[in-house]
C-alpha positions as CSV (number, residue, x, y, z in Angstrom):
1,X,-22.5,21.2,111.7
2,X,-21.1,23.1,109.4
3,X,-22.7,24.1,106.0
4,X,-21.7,22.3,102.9
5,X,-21.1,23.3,99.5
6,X,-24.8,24.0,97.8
7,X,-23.9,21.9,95.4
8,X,-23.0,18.8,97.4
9,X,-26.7,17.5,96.7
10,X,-26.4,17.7,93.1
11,X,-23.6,15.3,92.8
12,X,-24.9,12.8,95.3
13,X,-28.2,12.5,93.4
14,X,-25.8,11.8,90.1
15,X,-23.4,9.3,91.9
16,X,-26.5,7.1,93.3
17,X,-28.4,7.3,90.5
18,X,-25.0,5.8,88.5
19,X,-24.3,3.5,91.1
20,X,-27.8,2.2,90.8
21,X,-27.8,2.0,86.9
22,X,-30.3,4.8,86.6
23,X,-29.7,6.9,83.9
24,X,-28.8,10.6,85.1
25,X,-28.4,14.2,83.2
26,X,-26.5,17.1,84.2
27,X,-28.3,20.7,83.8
28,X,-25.6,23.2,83.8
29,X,-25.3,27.1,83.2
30,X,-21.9,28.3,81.8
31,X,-22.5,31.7,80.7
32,X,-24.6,34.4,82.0
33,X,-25.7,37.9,81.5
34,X,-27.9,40.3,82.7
35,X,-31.0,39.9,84.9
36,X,-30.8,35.9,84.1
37,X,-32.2,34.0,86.9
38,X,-30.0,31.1,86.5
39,X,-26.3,32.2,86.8
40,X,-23.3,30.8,85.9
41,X,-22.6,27.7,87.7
42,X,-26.0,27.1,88.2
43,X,-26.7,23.2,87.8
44,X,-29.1,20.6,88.7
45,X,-28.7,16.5,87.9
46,X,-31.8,14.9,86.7
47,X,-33.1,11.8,87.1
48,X,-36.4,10.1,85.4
49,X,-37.9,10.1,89.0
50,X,-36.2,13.5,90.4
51,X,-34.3,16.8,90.3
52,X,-31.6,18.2,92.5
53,X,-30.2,22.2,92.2
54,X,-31.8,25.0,89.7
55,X,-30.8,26.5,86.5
56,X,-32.9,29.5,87.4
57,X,-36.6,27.6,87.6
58,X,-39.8,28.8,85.8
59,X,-41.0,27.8,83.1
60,X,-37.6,27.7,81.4
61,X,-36.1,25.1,83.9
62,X,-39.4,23.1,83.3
63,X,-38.6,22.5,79.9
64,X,-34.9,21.8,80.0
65,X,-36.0,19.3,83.0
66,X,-38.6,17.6,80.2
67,X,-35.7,17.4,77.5
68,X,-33.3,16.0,79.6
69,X,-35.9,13.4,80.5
70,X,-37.0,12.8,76.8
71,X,-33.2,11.9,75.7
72,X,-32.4,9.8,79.2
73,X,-35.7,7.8,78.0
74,X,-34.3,7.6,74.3
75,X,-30.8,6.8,75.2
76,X,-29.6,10.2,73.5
77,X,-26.1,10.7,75.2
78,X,-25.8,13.7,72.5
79,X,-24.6,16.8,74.6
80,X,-26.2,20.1,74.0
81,X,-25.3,23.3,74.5
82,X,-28.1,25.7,74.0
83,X,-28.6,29.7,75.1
84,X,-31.8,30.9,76.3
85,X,-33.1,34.4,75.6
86,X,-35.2,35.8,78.2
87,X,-36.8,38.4,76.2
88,X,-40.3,37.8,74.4
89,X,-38.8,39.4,71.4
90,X,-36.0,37.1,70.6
91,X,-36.2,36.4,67.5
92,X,-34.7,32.8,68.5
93,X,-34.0,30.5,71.5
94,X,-36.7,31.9,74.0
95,X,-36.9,30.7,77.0
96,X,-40.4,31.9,78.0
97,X,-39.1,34.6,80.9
98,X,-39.3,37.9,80.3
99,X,-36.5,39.3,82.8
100,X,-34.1,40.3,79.7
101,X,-31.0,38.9,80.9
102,X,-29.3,35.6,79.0
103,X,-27.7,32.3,79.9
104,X,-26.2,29.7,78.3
105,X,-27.1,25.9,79.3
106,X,-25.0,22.8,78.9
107,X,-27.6,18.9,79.1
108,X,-24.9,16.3,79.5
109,X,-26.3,13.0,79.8
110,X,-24.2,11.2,82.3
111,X,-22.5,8.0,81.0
112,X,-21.8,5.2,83.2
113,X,-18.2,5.7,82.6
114,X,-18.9,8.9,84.6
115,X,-20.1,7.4,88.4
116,X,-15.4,7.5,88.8
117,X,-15.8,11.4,88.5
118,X,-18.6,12.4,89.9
119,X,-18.0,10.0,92.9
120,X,-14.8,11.8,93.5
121,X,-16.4,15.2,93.1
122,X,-18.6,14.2,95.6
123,X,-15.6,13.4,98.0
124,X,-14.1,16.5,97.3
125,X,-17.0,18.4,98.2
126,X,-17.7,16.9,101.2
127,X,-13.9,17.2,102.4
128,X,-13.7,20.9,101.5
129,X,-11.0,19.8,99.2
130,X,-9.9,22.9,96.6
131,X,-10.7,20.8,93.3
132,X,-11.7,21.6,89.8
133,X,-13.7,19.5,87.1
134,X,-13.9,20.1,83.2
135,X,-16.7,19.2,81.0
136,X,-15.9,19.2,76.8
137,X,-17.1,17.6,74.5
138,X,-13.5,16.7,73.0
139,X,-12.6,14.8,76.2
140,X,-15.9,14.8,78.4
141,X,-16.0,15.0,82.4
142,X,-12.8,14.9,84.2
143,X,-11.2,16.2,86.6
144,X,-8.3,18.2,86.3
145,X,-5.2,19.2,88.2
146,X,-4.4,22.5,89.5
147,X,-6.7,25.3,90.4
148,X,-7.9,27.8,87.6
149,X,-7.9,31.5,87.8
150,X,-11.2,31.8,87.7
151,X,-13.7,29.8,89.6
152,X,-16.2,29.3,86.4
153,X,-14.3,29.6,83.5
154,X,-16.0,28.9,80.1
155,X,-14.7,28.9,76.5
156,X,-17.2,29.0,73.8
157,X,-16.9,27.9,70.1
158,X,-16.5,24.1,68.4
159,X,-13.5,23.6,71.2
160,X,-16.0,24.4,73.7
161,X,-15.2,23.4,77.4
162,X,-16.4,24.5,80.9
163,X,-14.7,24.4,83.9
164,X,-15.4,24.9,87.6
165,X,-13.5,25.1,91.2
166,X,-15.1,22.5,93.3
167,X,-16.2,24.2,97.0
168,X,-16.9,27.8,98.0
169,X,-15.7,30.9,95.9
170,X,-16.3,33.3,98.6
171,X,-13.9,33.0,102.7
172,X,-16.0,35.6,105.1
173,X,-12.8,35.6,107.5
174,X,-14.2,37.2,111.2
175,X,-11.5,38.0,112.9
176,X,-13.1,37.8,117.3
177,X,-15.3,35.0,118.5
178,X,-17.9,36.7,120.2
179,X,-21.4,37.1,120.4
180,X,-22.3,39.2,117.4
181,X,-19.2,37.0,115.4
182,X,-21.1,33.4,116.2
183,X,-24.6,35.5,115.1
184,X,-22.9,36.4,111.5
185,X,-21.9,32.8,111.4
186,X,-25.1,31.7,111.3
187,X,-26.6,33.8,109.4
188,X,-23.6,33.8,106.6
189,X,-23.5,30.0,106.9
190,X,-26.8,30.3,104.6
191,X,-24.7,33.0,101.9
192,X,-22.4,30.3,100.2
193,X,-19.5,31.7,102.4
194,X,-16.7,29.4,103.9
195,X,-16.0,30.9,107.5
196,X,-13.0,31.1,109.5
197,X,-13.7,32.5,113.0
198,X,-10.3,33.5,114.6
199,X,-9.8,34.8,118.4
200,X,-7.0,35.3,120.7
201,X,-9.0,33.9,123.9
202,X,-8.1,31.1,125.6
203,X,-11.3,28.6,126.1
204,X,-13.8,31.3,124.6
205,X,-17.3,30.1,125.1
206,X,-18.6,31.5,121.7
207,X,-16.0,30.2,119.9
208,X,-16.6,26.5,121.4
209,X,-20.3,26.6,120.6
210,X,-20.1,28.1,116.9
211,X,-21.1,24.9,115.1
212,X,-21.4,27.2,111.7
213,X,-18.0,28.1,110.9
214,X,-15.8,25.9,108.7
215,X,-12.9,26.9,111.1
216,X,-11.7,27.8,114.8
217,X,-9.0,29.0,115.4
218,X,-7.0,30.5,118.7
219,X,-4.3,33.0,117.1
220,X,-1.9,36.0,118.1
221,X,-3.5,39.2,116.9
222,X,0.2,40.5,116.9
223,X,1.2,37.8,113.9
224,X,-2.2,37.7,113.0
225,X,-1.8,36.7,108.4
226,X,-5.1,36.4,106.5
227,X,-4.1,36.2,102.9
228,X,-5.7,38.7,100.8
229,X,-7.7,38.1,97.3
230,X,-10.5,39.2,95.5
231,X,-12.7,36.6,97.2
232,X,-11.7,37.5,100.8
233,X,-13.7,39.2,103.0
234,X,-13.3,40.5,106.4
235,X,-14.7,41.3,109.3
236,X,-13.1,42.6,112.4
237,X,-14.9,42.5,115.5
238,X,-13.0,41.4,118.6
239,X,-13.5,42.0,122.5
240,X,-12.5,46.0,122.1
241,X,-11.2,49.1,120.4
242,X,-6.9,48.1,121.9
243,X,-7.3,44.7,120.0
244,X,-9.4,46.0,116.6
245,X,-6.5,48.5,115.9
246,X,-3.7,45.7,116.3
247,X,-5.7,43.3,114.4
248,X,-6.4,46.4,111.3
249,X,-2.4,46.9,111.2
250,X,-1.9,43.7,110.3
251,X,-4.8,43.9,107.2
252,X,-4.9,47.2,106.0
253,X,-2.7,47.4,103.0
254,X,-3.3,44.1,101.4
255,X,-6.4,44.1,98.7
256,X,-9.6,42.3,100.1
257,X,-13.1,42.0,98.2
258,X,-14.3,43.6,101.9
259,X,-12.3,44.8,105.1
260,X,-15.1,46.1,108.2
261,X,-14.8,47.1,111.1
262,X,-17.4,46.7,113.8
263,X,-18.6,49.2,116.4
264,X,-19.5,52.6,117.5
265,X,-19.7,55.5,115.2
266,X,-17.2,57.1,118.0
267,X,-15.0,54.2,118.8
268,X,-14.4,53.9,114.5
269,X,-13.6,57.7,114.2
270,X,-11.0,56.8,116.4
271,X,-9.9,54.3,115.5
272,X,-9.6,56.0,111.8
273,X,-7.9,58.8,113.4
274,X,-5.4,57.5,114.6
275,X,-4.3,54.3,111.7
276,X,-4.2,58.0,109.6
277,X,-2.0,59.6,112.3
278,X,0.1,56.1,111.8
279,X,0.1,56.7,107.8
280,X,-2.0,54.3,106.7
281,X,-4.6,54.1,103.7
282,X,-8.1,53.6,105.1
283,X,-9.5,54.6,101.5
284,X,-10.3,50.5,101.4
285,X,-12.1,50.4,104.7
286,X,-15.5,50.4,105.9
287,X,-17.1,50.8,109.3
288,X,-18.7,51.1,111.2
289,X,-19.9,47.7,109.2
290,X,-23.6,46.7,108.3
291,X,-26.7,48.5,107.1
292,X,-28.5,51.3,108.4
293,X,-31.3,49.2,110.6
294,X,-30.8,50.1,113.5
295,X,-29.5,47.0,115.1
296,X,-29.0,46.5,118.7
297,X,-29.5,42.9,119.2
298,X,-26.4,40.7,118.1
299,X,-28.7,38.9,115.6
300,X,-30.0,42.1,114.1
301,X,-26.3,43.1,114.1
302,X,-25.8,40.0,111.8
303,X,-28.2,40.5,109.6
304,X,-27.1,44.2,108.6
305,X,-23.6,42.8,108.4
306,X,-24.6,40.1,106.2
307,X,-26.6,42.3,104.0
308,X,-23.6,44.6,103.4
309,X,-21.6,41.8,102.3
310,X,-23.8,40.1,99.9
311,X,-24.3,44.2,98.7
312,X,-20.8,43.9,97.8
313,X,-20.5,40.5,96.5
314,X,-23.0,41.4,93.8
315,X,-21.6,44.6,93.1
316,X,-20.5,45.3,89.7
């Protein structure tokens, strides 16, 4: 089974709690900066009997968890909008961590009026729809059409609002079905990646038995079309060295977050040899792909693979 969205729990908790009359409360982070251990898009419901997601934890989550609680209990459906300081020197809003970074957390009491949305962001996550909600205080929690640019998008000030793609930011396309391809599924499946596993194989094993990826699909390396984007990443690793150079003509020139290539130090000097010889620019991609470990088995493959890419994700 495929993994869902991480925040698929959050929203359920909110949508039976609302269904059930319960009052709920919505823990959100919409700005963050520096070594803050909640990030933006962090978010937790809350519930007078339980808690779903993080803000960051600590002792700073503790206390927004306790608030929340106190104005669910008082019938406060007052939102707040609050930044926390993690620095002991603040001079205001400390959040009792010391890790020096900054975030900025939204409490929205949930109304009853609310279950409509949040039911259908529950849908939406569960379908894999490409959604996107708002929260303002000038027209509360909606939904709204379109994508945005950006997946978290937050404007500050008295016309505040905060808005959020519903789903995964991050595709890890992997372009070959094999062995090593269905062990980066499941380790990736964990990373908040949607995963696409393409192969031109006919009845491939591998393929059939990867119950991690999002998406199967046979193709035609020669037509092969992965749409590029600054959330893209991909890795090529199919049956050999004829089929990873027809697969790379076809990527390298469009901008991806990450293009790889798996295999030999030899078979990649090759391989880069001879897409120069062909005039293209390789200045955008790396292999042989994963971290110095030295890997042999195709789960120890996967793990240096996946440690490259969450390298780059969090790359500044």
């Amino acid at each position: 089974m495929p993994t869902l969205p991480r925040d698929l729990p959050i929203w359920t908790m909110a949508a039976n709690a609302l269904r059930a009359g319960r009052p709920a409360a919505l823990l959100c982070v919409v700005r963050s900066e520096g070594s803050s251990p909640g990030r933006q898009g962090f978010k937790m419901t809350v519930t007078a009997e339980a808690v779903a997601g993080s803000i960051g934890g600590g002792i700073m989550e503790h206390k927004w968890v306790e608030l929340a609680r106190q104005r669910l209990h008082a019938g406060d459906y007052a939102p707040l909008l609050r930044p926390q300081i993690h620095r002991r020197e603040a001079p205001a809003d400390r959040s009792g961590m010391m890790c020096a970074g900054e975030q900025e957390v939204l409490l929205w009491p949930l109304r009853p009026t609310d279950l409509a949305v949040v039911a259908a962001i529950e849908e939406e996550l569960r379908n894999f729809d490409k959604g996107a909600w708002e929260v303002s205080e000038a027209d509360g929690l909606r939904l709204v059409s379109g994508v945005p640019a950006n997946f978290y998008d937050y404007q500050p000030g008295l016309a505040w609002y905060y808005r959020e793609q519903l789903g995964f930011r991050d595709q890890l396309i992997i372009v070959g079905g094999g062995h090593v391809s269905l062990a980066l599924s499941q380790v990736a499946s964990n990373l908040e990646f949607e995963l696409t596993v393409l192969d031109d194989r006919v009845d491939l094993p591998t393929l059939a038995a990867n119950r991690f990826a999002h998406h199967r699909q046979q193709v035609n390396y020669e037509t092969l079309a992965v749409p590029p984007g600054p959330h893209c990443y991909v890795v090529v690793m199919t049956v050999g060295y004829r089929t990873d150079i027809v697969v790379l003509r076809r990527l390298l020139g469009h901008e991806y977050r990450y293009l790889g290539v798996l295999g030999s130090a030899t078979k990649v000097a090759e391989l880069r040899r001879v897409l120069v010889e062909e005039g293209f620019d390789l200045s955008g991609l790396r292999g042989p792909v994963g971290v110095p470990i030295n890997s042999r088995l195709p789960e120890e493959i996967a793990v240096s693979v996946a440690a490259e890419l969450i390298a780059v994700r969090n790359q500044k």
